[in-house]
N, C-alpha and C positions, 0 to 999 in steps of 0.2 A: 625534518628528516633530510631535506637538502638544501644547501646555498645554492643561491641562484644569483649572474651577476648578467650585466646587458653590459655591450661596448658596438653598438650600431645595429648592424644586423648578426653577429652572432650572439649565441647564449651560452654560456657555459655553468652547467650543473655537476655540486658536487655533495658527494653522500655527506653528512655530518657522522664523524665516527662517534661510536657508543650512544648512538638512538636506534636499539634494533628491534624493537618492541613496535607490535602496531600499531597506527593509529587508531581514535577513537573516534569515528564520526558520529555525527546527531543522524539517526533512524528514526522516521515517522512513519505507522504504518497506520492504516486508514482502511473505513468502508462507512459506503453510503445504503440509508434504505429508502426506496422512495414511493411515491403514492403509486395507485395502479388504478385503472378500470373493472369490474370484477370480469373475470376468465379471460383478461388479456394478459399480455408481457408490458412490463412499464415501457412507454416510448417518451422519449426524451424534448420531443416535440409538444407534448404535451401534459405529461406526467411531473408535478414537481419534486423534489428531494425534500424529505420529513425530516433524516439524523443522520448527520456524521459525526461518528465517532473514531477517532485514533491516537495512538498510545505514542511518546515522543521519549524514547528512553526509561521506559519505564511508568513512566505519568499517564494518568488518560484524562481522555476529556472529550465529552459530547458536546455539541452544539445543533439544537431545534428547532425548527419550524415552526413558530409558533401562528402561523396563518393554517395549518393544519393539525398541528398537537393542540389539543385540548387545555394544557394548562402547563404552570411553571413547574420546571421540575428542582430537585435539593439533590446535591453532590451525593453519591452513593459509591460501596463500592463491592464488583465483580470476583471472587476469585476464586474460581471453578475447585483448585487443588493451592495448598501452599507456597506449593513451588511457580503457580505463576499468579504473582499478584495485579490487580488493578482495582486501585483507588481513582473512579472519574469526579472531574469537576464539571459540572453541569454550565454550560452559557444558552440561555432560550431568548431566541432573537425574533423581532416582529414579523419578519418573512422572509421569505428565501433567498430575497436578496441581500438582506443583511446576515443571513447567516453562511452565504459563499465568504462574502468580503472579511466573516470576522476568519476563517479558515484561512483565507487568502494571508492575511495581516497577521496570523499565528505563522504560517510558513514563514513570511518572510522575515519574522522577527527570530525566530531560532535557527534557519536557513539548514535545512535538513539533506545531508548530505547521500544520503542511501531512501532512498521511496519504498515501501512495499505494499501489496498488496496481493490478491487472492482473485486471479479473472481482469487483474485491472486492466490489461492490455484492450480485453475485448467489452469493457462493459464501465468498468467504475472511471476511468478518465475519459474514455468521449462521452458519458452521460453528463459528466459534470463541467464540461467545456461547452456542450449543448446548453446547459441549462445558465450557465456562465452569459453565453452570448443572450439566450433568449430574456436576461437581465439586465444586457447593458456593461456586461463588463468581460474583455479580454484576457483568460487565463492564459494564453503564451507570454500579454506583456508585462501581467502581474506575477506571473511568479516563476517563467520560464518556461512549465511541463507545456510539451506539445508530440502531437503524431511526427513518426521519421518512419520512413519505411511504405511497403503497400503490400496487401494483400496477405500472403502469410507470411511475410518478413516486415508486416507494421507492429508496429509498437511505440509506445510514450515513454516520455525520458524527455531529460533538462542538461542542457547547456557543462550547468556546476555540478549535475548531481546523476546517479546512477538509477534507474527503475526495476525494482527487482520484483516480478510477478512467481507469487510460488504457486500457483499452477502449473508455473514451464516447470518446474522443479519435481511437481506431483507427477504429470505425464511422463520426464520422461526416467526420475532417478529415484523414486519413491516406493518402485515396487510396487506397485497398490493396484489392482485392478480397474477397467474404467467407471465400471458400477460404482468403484468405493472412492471417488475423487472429487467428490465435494467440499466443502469447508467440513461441513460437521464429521464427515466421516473421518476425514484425514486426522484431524483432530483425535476423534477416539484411538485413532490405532496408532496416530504416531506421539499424541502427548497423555494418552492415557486417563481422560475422563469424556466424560458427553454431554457437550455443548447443548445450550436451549434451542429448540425446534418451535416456527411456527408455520401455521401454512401460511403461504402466501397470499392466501384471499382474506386473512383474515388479520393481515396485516394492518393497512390502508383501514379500518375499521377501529383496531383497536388505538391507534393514533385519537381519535376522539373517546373512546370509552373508557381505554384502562393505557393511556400513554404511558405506564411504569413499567410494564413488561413489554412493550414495544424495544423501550429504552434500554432493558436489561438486556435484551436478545441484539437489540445492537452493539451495545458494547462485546456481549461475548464472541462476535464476529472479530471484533480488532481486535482483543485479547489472544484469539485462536491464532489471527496472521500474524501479529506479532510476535508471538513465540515460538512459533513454527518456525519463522523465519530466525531469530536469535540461533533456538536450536541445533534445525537439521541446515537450515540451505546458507545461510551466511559464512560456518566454518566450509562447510561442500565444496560452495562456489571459489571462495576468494583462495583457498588451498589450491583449487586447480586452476586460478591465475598466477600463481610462485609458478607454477610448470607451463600454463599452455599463453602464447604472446596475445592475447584476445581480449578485451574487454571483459568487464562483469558481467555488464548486459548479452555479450554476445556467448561468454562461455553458458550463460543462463537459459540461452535459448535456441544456440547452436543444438544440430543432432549429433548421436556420440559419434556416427563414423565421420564428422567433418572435427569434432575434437582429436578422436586419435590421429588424421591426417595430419591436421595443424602441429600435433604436440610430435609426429615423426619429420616434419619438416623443419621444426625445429632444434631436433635432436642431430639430424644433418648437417642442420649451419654448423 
């Protein structure tokens, strides 16, 4: 979309005419489920991760724990309504540790330029940079994603790549009530079927007795955030970056009265 030329320390960039169409980048959207204690919250200190599953343009693909699933699983595939398909391919790894690394080594090999997830800011990426370190291996050096930020302006995000959490998206442009801002609910009301429900204590369990619906319900989590996101928040957001001078990540989790400031300060210039 642009030439780009260096002569020391200037840069000079320029549009290429007739590319006016947008790009295409590689989206990976992802969610982890992970063991628990019964009637506790997983803690990342001690709890390991059972299945990530996330969709990469379409495609999905689980990857298992197999030091706590119960056995191998066969490619299957999820698709709630026609209109969002996923066909996953199954990878079941000896343990946790190899099942970061082959995630890690799937990122870096398709190098994913848009992240999404559903909560990830406050749960799915430091659970898995926890469980990352307490393996032996460095998620900032392996594949970039790292905390920026504190407190209620932290969030993850990479160097190359954007992190687009649609929870910021459900809170604050979705309409939905806070009772109704779950994965599962959002799902119903904004993509129009219903998602698998399981409780939570009876998660961590069925990992050894019936890992096949463990695995379906994890899949239908990345199914849910990635087409949510495809849907409603990818045209949302990047539309109100053509108007407002801010990042994706910032328009995504800015609040509105600091977008409409931005977007009249720049109606000013």
């Amino acid at each position: 979309w642009y030439t780009v030329s260096v002569a020391g320390q200037s840069v000079r960039m320029e549009r290429v005419k007739g590319r006016d169409a947008r790009p295409d980048p590689v989206v990976l959207a992802f969610d982890i489920e992970t063991s628990k204690k019964p009637l506790k919250f997983p803690d990342a200190a001690d709890d390991p991760i059972m299945m990530i599953s996330y969709m990469i343009d379409g495609r999905g693909f689980l990857i298992t724990n197999r030091a706590i699933v119960s056995q191998d699983l066969e490619d299957f595939e999820y698709t709630p309504i026609p209109e969002f398909r996923g066909a996953f391919r199954i990878h079941n790894e000896a343990d946790e540790k190899a099942m970061l690394n082959r995630f890690f080594a799937h990122i870096q090999l398709v190098q994913p330029l848009i992240y999404v997830s559903y909560n990830g800011d406050s749960f799915d990426w430091p659970y898995i940079e926890e469980r990352a370190r307490a393996n032996g291996l460095d998620m900032a050096a392996l594949i970039g994603v790292q905390r920026t930020g504190a407190g209620t302006d932290e969030q993850w995000t990479a160097p190359y790549a954007t992190h687009m959490d649609c929870f910021c998206w459900v809170k604050r442009d979705s309409y939905l009530p806070a009772g109704s801002q779950g994965l599962k609910a959002v799902a119903a009301a904004k993509l129009g079927y219903n998602p698998l429900e399981l409780d939570p204590e009876e998660m961590t369990p069925l990992a050894r007795s019936d890992p096949q619906t463990l695995a379906n319900y994890s899949v239908s989590d990345a199914v849910a955030t990635y087409y949510l996101y495809m849907k409603y928040v990818n045209p949302f957001i990047y539309s109100l970056c053509n108007l407002i001078p801010l990042s994706p990540d910032e328009v995504l989790r800015k609040g509105s009265g600091t977008l409409c400031e931005t977007l009249l300060m720049a109606e000013a210039f």
